[in-house]
PDB file of N, CA, C and O in Angstrom:
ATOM      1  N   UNK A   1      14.841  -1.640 -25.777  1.00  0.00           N
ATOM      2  CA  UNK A   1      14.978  -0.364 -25.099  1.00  0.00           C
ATOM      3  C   UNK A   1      16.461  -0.010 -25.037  1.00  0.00           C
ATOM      4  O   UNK A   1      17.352  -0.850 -24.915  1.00  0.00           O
ATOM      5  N   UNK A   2      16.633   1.208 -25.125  1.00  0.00           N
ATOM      6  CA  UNK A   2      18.101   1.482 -25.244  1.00  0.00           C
ATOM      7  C   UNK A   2      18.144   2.643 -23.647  1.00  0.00           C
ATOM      8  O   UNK A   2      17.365   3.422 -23.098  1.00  0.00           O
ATOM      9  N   UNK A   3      19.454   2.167 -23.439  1.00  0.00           N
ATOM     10  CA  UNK A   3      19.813   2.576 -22.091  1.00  0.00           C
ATOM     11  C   UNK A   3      20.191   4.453 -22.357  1.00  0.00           C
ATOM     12  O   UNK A   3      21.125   4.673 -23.128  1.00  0.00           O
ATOM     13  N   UNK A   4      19.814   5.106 -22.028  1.00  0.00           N
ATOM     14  CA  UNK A   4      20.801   6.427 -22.289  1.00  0.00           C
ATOM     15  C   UNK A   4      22.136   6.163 -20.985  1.00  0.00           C
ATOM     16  O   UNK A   4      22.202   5.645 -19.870  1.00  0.00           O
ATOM     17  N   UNK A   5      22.985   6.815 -21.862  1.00  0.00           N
ATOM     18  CA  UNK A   5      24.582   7.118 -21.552  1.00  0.00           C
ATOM     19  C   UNK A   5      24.678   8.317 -20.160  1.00  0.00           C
ATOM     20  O   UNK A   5      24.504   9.483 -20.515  1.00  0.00           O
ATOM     21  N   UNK A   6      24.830   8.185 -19.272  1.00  0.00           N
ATOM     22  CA  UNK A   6      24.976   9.284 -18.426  1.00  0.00           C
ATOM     23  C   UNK A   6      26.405  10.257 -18.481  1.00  0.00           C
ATOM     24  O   UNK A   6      27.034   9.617 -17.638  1.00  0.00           O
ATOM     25  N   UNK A   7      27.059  11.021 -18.765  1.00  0.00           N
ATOM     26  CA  UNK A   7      27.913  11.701 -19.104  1.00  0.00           C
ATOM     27  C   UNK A   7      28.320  12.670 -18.581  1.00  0.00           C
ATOM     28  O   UNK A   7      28.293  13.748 -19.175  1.00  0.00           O
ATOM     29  N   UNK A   8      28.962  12.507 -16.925  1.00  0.00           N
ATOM     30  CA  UNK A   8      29.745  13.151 -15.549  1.00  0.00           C
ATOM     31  C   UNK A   8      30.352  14.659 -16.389  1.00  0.00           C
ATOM     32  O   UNK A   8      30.951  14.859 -17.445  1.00  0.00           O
ATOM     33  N   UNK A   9      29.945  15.338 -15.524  1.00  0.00           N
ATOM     34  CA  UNK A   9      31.528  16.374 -15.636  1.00  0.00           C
ATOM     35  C   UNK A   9      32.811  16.309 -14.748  1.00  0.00           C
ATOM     36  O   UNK A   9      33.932  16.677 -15.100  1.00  0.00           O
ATOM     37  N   UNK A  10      32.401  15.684 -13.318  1.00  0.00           N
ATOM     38  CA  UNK A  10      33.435  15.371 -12.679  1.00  0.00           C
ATOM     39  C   UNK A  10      33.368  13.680 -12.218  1.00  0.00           C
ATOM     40  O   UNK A  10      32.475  12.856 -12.416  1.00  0.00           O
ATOM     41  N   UNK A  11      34.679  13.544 -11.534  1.00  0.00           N
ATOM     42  CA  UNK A  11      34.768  12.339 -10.671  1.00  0.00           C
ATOM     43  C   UNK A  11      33.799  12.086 -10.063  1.00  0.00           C
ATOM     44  O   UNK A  11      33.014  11.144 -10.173  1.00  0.00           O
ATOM     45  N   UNK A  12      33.833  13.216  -9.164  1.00  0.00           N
ATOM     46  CA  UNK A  12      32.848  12.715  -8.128  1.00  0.00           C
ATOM     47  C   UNK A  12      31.196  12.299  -8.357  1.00  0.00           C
ATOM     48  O   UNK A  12      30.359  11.667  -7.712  1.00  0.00           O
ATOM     49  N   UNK A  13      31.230  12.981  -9.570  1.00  0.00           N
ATOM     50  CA  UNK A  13      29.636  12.955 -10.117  1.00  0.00           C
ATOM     51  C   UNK A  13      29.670  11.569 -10.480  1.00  0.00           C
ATOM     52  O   UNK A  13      28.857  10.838  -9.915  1.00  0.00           O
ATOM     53  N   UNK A  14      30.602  10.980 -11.469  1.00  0.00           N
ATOM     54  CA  UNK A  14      30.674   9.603 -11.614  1.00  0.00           C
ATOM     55  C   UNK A  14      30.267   8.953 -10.366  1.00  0.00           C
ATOM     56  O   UNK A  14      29.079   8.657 -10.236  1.00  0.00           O
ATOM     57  N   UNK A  15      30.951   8.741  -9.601  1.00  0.00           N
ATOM     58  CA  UNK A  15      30.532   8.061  -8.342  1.00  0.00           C
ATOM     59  C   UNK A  15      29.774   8.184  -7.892  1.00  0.00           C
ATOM     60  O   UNK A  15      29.429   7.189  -7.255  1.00  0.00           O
ATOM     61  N   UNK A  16      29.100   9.077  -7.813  1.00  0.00           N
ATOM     62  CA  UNK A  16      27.654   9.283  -7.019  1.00  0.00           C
ATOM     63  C   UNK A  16      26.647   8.752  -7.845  1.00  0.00           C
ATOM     64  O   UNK A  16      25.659   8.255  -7.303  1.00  0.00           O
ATOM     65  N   UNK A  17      26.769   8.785  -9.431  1.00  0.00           N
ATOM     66  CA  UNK A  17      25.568   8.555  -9.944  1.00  0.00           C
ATOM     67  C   UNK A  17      25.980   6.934 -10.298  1.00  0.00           C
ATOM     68  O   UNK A  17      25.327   6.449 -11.222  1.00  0.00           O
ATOM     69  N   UNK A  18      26.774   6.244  -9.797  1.00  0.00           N
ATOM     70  CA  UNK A  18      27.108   4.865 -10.065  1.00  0.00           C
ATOM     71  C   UNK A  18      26.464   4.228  -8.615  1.00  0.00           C
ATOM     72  O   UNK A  18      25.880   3.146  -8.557  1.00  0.00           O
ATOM     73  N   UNK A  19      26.672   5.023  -7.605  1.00  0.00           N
ATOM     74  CA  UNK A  19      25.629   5.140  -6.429  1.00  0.00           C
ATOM     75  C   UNK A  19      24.778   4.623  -5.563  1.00  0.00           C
ATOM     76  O   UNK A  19      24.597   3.704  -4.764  1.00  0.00           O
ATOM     77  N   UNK A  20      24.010   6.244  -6.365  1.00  0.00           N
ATOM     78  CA  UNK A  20      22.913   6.209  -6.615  1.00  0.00           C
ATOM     79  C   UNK A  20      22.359   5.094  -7.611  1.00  0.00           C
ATOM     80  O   UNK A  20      21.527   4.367  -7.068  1.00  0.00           O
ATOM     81  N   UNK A  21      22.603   4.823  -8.815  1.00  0.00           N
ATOM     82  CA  UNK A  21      22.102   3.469  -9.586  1.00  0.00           C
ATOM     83  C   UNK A  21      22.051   2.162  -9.131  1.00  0.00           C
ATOM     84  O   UNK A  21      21.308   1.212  -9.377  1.00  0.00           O
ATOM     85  N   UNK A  22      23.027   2.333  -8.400  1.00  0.00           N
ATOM     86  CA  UNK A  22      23.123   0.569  -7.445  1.00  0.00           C
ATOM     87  C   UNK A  22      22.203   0.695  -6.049  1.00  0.00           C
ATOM     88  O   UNK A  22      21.740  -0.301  -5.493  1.00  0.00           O
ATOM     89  N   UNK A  23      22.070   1.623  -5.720  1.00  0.00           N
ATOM     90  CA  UNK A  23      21.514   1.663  -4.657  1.00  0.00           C
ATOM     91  C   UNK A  23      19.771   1.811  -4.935  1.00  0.00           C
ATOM     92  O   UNK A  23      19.031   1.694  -3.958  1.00  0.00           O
ATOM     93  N   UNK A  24      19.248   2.039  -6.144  1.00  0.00           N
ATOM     94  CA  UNK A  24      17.556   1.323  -6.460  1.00  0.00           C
ATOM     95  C   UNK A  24      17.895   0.498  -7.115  1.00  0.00           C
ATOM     96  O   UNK A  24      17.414  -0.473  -6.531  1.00  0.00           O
ATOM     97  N   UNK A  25      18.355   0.160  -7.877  1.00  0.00           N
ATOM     98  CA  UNK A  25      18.781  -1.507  -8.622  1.00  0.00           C
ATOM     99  C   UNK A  25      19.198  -2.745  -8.220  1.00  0.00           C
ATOM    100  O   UNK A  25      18.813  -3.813  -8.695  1.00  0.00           O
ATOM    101  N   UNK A  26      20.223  -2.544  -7.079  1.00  0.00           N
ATOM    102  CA  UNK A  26      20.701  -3.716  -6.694  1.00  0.00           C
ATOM    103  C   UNK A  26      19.252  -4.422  -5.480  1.00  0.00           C
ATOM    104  O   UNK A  26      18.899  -5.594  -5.347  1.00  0.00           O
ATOM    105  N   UNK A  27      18.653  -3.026  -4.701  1.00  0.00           N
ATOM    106  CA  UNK A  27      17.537  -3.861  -3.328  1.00  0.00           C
ATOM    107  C   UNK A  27      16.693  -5.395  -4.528  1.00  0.00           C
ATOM    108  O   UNK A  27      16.639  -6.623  -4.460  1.00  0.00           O
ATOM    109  N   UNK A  28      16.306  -4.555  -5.276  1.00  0.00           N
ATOM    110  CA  UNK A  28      14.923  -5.421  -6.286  1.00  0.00           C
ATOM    111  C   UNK A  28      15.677  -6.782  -7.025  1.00  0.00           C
ATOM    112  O   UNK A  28      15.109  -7.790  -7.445  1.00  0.00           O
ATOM    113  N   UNK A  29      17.191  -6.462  -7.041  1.00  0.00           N
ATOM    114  CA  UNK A  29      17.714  -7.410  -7.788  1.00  0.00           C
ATOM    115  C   UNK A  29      17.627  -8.917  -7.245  1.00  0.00           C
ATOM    116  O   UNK A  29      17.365 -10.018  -7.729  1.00  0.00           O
ATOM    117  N   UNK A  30      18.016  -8.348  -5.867  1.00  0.00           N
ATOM    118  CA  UNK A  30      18.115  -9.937  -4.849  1.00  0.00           C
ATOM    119  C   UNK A  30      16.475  -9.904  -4.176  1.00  0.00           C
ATOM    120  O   UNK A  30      16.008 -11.003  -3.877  1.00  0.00           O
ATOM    121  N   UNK A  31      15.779  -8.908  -3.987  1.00  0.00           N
ATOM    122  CA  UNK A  31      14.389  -9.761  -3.522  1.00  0.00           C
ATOM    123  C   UNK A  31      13.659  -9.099  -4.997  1.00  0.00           C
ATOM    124  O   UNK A  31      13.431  -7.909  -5.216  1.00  0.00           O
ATOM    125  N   UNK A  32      13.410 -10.168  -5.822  1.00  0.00           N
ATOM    126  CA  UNK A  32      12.560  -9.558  -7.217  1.00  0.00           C
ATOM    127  C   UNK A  32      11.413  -9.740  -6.896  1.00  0.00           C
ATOM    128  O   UNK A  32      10.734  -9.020  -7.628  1.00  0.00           O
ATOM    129  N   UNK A  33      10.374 -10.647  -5.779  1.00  0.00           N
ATOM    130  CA  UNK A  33       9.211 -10.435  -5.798  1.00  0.00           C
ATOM    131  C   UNK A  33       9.185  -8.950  -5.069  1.00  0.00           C
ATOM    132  O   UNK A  33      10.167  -8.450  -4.520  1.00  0.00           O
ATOM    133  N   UNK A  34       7.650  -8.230  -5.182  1.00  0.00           N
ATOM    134  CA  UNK A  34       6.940  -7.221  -4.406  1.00  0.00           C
ATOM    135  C   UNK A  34       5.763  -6.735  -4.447  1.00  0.00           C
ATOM    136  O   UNK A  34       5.096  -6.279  -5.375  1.00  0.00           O
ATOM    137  N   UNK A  35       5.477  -6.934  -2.868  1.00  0.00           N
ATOM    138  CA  UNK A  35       3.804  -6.385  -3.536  1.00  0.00           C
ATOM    139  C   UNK A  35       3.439  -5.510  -3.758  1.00  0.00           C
ATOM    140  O   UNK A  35       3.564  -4.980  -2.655  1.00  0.00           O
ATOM    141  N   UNK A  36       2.756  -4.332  -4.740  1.00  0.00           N
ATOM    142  CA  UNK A  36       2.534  -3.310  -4.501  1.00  0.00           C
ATOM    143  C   UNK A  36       1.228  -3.143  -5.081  1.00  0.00           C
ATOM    144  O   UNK A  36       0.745  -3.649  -6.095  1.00  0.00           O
ATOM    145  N   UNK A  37       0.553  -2.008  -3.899  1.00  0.00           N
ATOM    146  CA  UNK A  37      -1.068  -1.998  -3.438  1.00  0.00           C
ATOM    147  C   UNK A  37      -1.062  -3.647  -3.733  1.00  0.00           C
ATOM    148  O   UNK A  37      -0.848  -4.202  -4.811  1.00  0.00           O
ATOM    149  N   UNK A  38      -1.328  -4.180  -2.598  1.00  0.00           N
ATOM    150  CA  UNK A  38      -1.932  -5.586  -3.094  1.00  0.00           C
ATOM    151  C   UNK A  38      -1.878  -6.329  -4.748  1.00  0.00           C
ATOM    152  O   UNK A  38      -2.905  -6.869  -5.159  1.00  0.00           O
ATOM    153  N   UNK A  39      -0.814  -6.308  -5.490  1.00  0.00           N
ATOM    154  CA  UNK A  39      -0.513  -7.167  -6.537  1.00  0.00           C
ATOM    155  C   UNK A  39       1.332  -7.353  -6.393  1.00  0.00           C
ATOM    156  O   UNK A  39       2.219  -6.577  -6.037  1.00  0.00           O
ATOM    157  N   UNK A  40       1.324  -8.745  -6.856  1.00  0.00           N
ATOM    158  CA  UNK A  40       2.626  -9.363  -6.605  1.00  0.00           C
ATOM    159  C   UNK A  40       3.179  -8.906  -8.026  1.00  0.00           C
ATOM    160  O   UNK A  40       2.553  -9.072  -9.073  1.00  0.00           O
ATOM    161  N   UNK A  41       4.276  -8.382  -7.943  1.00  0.00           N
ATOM    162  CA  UNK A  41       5.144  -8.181  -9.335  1.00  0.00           C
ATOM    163  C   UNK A  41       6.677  -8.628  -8.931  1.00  0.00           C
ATOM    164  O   UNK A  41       7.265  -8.406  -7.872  1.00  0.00           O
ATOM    165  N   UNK A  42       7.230  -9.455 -10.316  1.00  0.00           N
ATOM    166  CA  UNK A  42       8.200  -9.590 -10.050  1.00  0.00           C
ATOM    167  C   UNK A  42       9.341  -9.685 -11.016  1.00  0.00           C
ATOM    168  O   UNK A  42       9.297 -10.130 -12.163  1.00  0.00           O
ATOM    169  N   UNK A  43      10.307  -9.226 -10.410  1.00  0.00           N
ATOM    170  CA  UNK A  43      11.348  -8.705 -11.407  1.00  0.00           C
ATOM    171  C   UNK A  43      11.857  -9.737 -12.246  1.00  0.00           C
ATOM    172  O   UNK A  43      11.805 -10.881 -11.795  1.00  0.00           O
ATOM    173  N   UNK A  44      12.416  -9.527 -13.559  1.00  0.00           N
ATOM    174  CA  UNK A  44      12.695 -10.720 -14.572  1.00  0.00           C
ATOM    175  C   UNK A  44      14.144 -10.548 -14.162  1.00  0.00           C
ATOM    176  O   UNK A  44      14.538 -11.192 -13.189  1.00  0.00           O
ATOM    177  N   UNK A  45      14.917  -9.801 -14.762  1.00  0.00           N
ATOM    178  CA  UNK A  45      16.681  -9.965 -14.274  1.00  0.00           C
ATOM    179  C   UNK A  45      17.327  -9.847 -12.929  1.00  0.00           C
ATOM    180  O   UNK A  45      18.232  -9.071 -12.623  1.00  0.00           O
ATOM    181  N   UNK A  46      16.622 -10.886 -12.035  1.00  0.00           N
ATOM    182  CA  UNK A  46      16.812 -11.073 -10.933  1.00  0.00           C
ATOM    183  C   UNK A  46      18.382 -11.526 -11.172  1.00  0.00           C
ATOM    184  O   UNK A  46      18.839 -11.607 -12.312  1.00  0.00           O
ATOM    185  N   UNK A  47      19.222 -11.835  -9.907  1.00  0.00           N
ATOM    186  CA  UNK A  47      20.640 -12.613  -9.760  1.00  0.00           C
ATOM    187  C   UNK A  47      20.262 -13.896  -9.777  1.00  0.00           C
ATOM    188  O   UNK A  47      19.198 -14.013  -9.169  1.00  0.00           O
ATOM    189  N   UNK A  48      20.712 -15.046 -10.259  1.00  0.00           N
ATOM    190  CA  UNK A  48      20.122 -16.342 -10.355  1.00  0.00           C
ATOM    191  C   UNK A  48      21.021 -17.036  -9.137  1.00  0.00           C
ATOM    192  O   UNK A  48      20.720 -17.852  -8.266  1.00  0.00           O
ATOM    193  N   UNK A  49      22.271 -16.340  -9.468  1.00  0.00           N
ATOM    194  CA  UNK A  49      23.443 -16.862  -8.686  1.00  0.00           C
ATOM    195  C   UNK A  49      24.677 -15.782  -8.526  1.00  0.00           C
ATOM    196  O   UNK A  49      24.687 -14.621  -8.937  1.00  0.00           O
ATOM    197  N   UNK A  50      25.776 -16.525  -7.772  1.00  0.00           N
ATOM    198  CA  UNK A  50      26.996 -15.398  -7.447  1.00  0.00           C
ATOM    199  C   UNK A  50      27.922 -14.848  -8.603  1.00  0.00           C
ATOM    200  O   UNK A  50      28.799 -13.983  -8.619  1.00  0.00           O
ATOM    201  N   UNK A  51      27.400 -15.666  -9.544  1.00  0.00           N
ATOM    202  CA  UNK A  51      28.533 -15.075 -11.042  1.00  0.00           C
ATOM    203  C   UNK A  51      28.080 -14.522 -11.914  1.00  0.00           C
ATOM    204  O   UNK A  51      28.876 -14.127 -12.765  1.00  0.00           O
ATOM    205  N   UNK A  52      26.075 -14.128 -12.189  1.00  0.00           N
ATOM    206  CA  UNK A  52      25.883 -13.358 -12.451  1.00  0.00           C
ATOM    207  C   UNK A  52      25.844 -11.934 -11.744  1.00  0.00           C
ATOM    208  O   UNK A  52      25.946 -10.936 -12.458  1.00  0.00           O
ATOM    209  N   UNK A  53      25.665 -11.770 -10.015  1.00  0.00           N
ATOM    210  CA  UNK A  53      26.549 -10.550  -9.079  1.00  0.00           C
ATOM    211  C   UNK A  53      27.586 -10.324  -9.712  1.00  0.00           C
ATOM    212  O   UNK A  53      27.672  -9.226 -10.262  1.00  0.00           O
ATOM    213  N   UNK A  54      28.707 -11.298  -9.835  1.00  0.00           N
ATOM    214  CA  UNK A  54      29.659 -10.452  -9.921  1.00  0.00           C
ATOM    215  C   UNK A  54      29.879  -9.802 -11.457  1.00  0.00           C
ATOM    216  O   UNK A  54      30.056  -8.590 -11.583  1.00  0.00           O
ATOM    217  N   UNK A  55      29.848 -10.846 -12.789  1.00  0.00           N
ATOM    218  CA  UNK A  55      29.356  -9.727 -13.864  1.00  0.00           C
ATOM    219  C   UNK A  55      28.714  -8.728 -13.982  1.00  0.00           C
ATOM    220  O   UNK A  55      29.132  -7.982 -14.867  1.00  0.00           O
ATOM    221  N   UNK A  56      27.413  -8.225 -13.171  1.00  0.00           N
ATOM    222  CA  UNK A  56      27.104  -7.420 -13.191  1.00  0.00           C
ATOM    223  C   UNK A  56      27.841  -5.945 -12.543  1.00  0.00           C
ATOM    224  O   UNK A  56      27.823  -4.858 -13.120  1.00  0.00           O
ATOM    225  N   UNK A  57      28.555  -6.264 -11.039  1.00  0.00           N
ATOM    226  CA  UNK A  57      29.480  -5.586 -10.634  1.00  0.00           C
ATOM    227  C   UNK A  57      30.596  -5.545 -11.604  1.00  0.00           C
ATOM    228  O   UNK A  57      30.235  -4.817 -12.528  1.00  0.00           O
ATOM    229  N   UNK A  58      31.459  -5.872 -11.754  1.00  0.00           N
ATOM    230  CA  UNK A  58      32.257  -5.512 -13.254  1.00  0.00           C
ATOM    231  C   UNK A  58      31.876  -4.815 -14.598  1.00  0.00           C
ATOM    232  O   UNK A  58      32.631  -4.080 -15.235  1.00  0.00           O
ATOM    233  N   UNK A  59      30.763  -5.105 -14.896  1.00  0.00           N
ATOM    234  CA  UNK A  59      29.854  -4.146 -15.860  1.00  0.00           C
ATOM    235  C   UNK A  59      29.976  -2.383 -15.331  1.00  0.00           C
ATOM    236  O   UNK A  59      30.533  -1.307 -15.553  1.00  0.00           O
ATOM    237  N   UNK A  60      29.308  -2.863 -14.759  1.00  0.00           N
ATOM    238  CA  UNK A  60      29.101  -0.996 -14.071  1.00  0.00           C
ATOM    239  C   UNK A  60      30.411  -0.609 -13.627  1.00  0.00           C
ATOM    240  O   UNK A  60      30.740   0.386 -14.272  1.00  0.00           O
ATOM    241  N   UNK A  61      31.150  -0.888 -12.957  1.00  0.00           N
ATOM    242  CA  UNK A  61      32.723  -0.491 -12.613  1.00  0.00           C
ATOM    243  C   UNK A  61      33.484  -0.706 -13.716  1.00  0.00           C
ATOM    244  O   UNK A  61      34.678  -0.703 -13.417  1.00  0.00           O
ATOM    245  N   UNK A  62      33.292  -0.878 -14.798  1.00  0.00           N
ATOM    246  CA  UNK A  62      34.035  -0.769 -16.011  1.00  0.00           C
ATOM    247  C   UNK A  62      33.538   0.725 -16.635  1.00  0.00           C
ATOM    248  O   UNK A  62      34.303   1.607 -17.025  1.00  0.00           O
ATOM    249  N   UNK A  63      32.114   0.780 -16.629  1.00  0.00           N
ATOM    250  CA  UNK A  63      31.832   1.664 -17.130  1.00  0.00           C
ATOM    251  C   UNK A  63      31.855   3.134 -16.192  1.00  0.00           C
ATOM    252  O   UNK A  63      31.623   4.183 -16.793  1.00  0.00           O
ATOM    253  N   UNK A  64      32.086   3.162 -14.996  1.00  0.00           N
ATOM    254  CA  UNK A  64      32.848   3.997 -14.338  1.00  0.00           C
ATOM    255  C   UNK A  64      34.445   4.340 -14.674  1.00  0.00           C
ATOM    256  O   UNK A  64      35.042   5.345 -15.060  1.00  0.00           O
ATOM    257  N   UNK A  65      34.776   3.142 -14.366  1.00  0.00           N
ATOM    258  CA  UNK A  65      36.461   3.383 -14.949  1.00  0.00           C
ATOM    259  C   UNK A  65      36.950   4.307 -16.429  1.00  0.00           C
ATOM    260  O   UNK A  65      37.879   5.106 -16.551  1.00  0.00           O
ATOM    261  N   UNK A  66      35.889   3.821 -17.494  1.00  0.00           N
ATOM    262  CA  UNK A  66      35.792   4.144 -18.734  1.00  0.00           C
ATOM    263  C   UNK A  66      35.492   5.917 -18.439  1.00  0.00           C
ATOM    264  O   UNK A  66      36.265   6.836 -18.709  1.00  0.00           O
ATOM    265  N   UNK A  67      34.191   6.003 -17.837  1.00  0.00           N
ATOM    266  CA  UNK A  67      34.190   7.449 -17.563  1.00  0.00           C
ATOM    267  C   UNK A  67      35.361   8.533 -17.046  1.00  0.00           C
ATOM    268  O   UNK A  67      35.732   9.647 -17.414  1.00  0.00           O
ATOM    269  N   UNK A  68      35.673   7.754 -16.172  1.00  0.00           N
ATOM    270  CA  UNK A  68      37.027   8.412 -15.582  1.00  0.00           C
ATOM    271  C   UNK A  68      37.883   8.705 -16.542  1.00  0.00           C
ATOM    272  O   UNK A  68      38.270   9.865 -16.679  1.00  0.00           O
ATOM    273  N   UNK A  69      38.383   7.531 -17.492  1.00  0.00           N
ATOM    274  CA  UNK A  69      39.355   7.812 -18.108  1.00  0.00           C
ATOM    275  C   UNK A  69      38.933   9.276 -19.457  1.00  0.00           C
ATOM    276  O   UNK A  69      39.726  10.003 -20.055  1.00  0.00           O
ATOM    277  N   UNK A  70      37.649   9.238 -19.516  1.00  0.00           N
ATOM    278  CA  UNK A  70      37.797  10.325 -20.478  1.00  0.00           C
ATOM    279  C   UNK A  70      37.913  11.569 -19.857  1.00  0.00           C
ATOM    280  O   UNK A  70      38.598  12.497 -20.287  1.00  0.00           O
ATOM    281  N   UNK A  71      36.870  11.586 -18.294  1.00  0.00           N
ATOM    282  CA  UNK A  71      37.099  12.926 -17.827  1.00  0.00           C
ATOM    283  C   UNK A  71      39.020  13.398 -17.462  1.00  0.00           C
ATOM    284  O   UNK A  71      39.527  14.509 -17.617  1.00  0.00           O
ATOM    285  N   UNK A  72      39.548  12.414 -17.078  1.00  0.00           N
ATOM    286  CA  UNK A  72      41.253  12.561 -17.161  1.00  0.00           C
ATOM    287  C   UNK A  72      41.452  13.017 -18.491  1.00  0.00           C
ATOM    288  O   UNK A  72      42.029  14.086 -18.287  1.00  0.00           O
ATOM    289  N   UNK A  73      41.379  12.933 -19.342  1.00  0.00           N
ATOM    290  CA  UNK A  73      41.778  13.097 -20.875  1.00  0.00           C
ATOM    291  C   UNK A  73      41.433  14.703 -21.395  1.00  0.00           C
ATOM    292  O   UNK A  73      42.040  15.348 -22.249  1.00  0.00           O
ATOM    293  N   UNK A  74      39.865  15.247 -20.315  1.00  0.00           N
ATOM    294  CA  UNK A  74      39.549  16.353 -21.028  1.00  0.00           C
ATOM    295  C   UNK A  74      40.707  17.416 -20.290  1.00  0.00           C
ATOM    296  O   UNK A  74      40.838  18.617 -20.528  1.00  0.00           O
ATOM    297  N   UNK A  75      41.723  16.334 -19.044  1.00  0.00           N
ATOM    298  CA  UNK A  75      41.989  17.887 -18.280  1.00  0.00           C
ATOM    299  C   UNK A  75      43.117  18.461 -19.093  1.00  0.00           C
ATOM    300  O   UNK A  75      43.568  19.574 -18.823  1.00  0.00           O
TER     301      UNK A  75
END
C-alpha cells in the first residue's frame, strides 16, 4: 500500500494535519488490542518498545520539517 503525500499550503496546515495524524494513530499504537461490537482486533505495528516511539516520532517530524522547508522556498 502506498501512503499518499499530504501537501500543506501553509505552516499552520502542516501542523495541524501532523496533529491531527498523531492524534488517531498514536491512541491504537500503545493499546493495539480492541474490541469492537464484540470481536477482539489487534493492531500489527504496535510500539514494541521506547526506540521504536522514538523513530517513529522523528519520522513524522522530519517529514514536517521537510514540508516546511519547501513551503519557505515557495515564498
Amino acid at each position: 500500500m502506498k501512503n499518499k503525500i499530504f501537501k500543506p499550503e501553509t505552516i499552520e496546515e502542516a501542523i495541524y494535519d501532523l496533529q491531527q495524524f498523531l492524534e488517531c494513530d498514536l491512541y491504537s499504537k500503545f493499546r493495539p488490542i480492541e474490541k469492537i461490537k464484540g470481536e477482539e482486533w489487534q493492531r500489527k505495528d504496535y510500539f514494541k518498545n521506547e526506540g521504536e516511539f522514538i523513530k517513529y516520532l522523528g519520522m513524522h517530524f522530519k517529514l514536517l520539517e521537510d514540508q516546511i522547508k519547501k513551503l519557505n522556498n515557495k515564498s
